[in-house]
C-alpha positions as CSV (number, residue, x, y, z in Angstrom):
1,X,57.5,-26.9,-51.8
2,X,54.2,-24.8,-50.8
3,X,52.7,-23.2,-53.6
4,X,51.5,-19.8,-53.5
5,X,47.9,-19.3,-54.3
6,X,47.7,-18.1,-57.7
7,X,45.6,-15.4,-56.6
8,X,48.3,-13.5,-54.2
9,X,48.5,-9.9,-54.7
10,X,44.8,-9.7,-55.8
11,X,42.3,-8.0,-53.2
12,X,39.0,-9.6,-54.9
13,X,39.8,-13.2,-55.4
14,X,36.4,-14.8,-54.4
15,X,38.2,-17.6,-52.8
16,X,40.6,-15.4,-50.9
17,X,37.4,-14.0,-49.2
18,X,36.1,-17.2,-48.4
19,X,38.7,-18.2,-46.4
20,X,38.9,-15.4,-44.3
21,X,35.4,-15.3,-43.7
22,X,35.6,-19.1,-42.7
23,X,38.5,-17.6,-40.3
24,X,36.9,-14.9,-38.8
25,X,33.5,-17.4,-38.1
26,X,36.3,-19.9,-36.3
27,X,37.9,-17.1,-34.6
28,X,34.2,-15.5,-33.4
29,X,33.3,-19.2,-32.4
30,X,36.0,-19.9,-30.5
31,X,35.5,-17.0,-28.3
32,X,32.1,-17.3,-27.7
33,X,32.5,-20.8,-26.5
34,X,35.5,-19.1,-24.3
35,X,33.2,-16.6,-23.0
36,X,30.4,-19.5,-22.3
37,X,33.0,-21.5,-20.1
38,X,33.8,-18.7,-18.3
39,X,30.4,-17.5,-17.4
40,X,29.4,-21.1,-16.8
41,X,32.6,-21.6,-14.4
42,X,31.5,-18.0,-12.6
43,X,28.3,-19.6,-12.1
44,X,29.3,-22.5,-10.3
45,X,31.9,-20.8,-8.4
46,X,29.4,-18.4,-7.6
47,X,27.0,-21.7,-5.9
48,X,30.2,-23.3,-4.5
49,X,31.1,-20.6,-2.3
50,X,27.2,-21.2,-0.5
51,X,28.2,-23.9,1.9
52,X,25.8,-26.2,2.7
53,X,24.9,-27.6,5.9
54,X,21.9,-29.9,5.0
55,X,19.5,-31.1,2.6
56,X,16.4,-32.4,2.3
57,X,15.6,-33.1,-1.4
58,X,16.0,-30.5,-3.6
59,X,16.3,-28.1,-0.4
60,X,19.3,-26.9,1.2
61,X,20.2,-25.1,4.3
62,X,23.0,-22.8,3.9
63,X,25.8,-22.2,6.4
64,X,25.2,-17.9,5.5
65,X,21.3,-18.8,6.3
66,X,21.8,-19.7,10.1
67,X,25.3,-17.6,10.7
68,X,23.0,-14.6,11.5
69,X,21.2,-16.7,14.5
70,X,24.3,-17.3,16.8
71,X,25.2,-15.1,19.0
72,X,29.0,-13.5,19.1
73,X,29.6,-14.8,22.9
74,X,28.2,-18.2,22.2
75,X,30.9,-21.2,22.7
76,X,31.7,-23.4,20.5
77,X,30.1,-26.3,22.1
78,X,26.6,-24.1,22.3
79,X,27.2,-23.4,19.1
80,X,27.9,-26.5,17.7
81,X,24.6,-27.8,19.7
82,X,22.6,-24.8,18.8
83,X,23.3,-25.5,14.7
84,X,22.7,-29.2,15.3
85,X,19.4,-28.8,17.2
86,X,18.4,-26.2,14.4
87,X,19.3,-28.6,11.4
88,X,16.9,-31.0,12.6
89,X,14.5,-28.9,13.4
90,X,14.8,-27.6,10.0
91,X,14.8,-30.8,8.4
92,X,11.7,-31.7,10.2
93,X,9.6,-29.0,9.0
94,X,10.8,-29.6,5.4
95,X,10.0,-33.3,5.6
96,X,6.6,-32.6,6.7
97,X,6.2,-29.9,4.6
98,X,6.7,-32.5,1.7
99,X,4.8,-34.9,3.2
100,X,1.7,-32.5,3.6
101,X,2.0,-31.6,-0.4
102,X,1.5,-34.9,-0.9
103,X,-1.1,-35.7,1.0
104,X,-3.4,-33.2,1.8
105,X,-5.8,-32.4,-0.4
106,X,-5.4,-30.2,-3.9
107,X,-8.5,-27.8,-2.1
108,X,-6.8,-27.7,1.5
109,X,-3.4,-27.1,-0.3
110,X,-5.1,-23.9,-2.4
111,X,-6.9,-22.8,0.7
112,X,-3.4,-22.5,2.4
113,X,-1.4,-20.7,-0.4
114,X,-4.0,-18.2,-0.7
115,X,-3.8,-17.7,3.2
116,X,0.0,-17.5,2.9
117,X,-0.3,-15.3,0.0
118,X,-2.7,-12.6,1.8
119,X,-0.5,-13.0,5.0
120,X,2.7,-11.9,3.3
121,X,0.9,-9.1,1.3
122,X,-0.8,-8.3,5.0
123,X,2.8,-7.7,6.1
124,X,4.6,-5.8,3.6
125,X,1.3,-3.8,3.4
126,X,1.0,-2.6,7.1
127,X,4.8,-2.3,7.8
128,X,4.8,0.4,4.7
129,X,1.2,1.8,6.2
130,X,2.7,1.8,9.9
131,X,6.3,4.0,8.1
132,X,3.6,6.5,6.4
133,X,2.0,7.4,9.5
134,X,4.8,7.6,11.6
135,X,6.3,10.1,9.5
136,X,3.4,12.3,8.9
137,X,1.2,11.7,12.3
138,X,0.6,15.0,14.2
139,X,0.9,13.8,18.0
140,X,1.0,17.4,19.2
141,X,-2.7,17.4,20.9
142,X,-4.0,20.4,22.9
143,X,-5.3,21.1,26.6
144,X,-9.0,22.5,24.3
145,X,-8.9,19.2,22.4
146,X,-8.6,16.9,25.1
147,X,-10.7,18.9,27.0
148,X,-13.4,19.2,24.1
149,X,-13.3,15.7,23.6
150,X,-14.2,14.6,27.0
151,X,-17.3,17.2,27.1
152,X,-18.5,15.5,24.1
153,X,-18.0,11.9,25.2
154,X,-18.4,12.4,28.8
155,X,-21.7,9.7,28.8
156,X,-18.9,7.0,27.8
157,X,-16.6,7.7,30.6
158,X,-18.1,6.4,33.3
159,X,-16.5,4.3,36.2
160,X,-15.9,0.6,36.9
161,X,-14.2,1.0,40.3
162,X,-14.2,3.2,43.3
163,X,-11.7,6.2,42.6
164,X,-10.1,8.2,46.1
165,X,-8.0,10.8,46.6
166,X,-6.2,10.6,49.7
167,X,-3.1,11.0,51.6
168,X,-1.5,8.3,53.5
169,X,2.1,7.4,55.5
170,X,3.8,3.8,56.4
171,X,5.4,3.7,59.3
172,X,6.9,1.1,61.3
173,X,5.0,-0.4,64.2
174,X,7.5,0.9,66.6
175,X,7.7,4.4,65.3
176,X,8.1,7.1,68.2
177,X,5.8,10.2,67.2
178,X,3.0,8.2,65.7
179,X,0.5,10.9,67.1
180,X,2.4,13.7,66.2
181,X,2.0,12.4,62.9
182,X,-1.1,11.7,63.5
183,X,-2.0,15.7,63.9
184,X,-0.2,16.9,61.2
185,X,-1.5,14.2,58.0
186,X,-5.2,15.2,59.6
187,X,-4.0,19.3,60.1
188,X,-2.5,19.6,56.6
189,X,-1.2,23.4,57.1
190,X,1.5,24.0,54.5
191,X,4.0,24.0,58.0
192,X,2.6,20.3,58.8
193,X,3.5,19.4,54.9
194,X,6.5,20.9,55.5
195,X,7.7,18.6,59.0
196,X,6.5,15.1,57.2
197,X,8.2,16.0,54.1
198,X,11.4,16.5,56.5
199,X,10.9,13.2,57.9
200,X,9.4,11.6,55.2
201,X,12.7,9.1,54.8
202,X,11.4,7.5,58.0
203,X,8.5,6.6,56.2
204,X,7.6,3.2,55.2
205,X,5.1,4.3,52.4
206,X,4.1,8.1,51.6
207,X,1.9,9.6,49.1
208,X,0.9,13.3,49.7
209,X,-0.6,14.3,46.4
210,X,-4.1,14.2,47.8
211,X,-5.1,16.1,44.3
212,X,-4.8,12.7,42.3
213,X,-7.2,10.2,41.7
214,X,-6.3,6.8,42.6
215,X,-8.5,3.7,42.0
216,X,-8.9,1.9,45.0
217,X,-7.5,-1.2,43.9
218,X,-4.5,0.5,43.9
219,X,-5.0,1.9,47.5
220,X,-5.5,-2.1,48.6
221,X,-2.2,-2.9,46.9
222,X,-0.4,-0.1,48.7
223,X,-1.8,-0.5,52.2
224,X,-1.6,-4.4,53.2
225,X,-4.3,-4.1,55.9
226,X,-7.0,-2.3,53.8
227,X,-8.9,-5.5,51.8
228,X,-11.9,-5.6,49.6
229,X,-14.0,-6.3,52.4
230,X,-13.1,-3.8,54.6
231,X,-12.4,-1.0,52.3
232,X,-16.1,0.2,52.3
233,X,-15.8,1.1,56.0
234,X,-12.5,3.4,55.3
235,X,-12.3,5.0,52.1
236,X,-15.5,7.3,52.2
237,X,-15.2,11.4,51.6
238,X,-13.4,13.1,54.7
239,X,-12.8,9.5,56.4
240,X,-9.5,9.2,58.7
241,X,-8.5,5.9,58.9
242,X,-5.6,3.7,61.1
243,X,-4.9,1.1,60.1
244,X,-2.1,-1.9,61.5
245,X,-0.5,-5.0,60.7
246,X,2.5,-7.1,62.3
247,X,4.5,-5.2,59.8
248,X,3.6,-1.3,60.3
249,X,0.7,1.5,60.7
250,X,-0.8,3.2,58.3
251,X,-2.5,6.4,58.4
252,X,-4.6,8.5,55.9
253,X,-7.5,11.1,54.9
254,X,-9.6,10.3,52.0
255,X,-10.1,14.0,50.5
256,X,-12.2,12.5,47.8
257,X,-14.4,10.0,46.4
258,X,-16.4,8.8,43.4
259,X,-18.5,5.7,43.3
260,X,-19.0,3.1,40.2
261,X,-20.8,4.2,37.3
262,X,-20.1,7.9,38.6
263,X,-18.6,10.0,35.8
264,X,-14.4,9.9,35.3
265,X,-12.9,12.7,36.2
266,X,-11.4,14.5,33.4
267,X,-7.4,14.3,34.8
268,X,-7.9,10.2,35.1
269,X,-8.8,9.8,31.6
270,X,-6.8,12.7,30.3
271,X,-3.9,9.9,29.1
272,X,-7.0,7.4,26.9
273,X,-8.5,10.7,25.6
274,X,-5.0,11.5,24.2
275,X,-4.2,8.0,22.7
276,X,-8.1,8.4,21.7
277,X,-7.6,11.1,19.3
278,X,-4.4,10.3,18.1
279,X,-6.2,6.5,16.8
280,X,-9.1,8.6,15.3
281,X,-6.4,10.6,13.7
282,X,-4.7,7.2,12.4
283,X,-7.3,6.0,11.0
284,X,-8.6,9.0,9.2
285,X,-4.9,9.4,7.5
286,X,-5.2,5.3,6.3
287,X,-8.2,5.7,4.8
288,X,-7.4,9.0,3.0
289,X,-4.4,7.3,2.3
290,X,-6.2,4.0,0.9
291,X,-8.7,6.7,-1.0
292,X,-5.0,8.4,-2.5
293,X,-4.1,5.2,-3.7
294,X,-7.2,4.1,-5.6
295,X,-7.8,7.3,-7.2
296,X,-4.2,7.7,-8.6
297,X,-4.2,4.2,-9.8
298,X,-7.2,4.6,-11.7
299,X,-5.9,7.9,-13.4
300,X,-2.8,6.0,-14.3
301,X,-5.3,3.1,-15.7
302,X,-3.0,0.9,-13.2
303,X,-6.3,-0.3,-12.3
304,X,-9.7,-0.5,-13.4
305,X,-12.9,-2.9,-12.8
306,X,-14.6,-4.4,-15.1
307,X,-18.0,-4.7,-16.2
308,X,-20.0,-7.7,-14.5
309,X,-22.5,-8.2,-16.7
């Protein structure tokens, strides 16, 4: 028969305490081991739903890593050839990449981290930049400040290539009223602008905005027969020209004309003016920015330099 402990009843039996403490440790050991398992098992389950495709060493290639790269429509023997080809190129690289550790020298190895290194901070740093400016960049620029601009750096505008302005028609070889068109393209009464806009679907090629400036490579590319070496003859101020190939006429006024090295007109370089300004206005917000930066990091002693000497 079990005897009862002599000390029943009593609540400060020094024994009695003993064991329960020795209880309580077993009890508090027990779950912490239970607990240890658990998260251990969470962690492995956590790995094992990665799948792998491939390894090379202590590298793998997940299936989640190249899911991303294959297009929705793509069949299943594409796919399977696209995942296969990419395996080995992956595998490839790694295997080099190994290889080069190993190989190359400590000095060429540290030369390439530190490139790697400034790359990726070269990255993160002008993508967050490049989100800065784009949401606080004025691009609202005037008519003044385009126009102040150019009067201040007209010396740098200054041409490479004949400019024209000029109106011209295409028309097929066989067209009927080639002289009344003719008349009217040299006329130019608002009632002659009038009839060849009328008939303009007739027209091969038009362009009746004699008020723009065109360079005259352009003008080549539009009218077949007019070449480099014959373009001196026909694009000069107040020159009518007719022009033909096997494939149509061409007839035109030059209404203007400005030499090389001759001073742009302001309306062709209106557009580079514009994107002008808005890079001198870029650059001034990164370097304020840049200047921000320092200065706030110095107040927050986030950085500091140090004395050289």
């Amino acid at each position: 028969m079990r005897k009862e402990p002599a000390c029943k009843g009593s609540c400060n039996c020094y024994f009695c305490e003993m064991l329960m403490l020795q209880k309580n440790d077993l009890f508090l050991l027990c779950a912490a081991f239970a607990l240890l398992f658990s998260s251990c098992d969470s962690l492995f389950n956590d790995e094992e739903e990665k799948e792998p495709l491939a390894r090379v060493g202590d590298t793998y290639l997940y299936k989640e890593d190249i899911a991303t790269l294959i297009p929705d429509d793509m069949s299943k023997q594409d796919s399977t050839l696209f995942v296969t080809n990419y395996i080995n190129n992956w595998a490839s690289k790694q295997l080099f990449l190994t290889k080069s550790k190993i190989n190359l020298p400590e000095g060429k190895l540290a030369e390439f981290d530190r490139l790697v290194s400034d790359y990726r901070a070269d990255l993160y740093t002008r993508a967050y930049i490049e989100a800065l400016v784009l949401q606080a960049q004025d691009t609202a620029v005037t008519k003044g400040q385009l126009r102040q601009y150019y009067e201040q750096e007209k010396e740098n505008f200054k041409l490479n290539e004949k400019l024209v302005q000029l109106r011209f028609v295409g028309m097929p070889a066989q067209f009927l009223d080639k002289d009344g068109v003719k008349a009217r393209i040299r006329s130019w009464k608002d009632e002659d602008k009038r009839y060849l806009d009328s008939i303009a679907v007739q027209f091969k090629k038009i362009h009746f905005n004699d008020s723009v400036w065109v360079s005259a490579s352009r003008v080549i590319e539009e009218i077949p027969p007019l070449t480099a070496m014959n373009e001196a003859s026909h694009l000069k101020k107040s020159q009518f020209f007719e022009l033909q190939d096997s494939l149509g006429v061409y007839l035109g006024v030059i209404n203007n004309m400005l030499e090389v090295n001759d001073t742009a007109p302001f309306e062709y370089v209106e557009p580079d003016i514009r994107q002008l300004i808005l890079n001198r206005r870029r650059l001034n917000y990164v370097k304020k920015l840049e200047t921000e930066i320092i200065d706030e990091a110095i107040k927050k002693k986030e950085f500091e330099v140090y004395d050289k000497e």
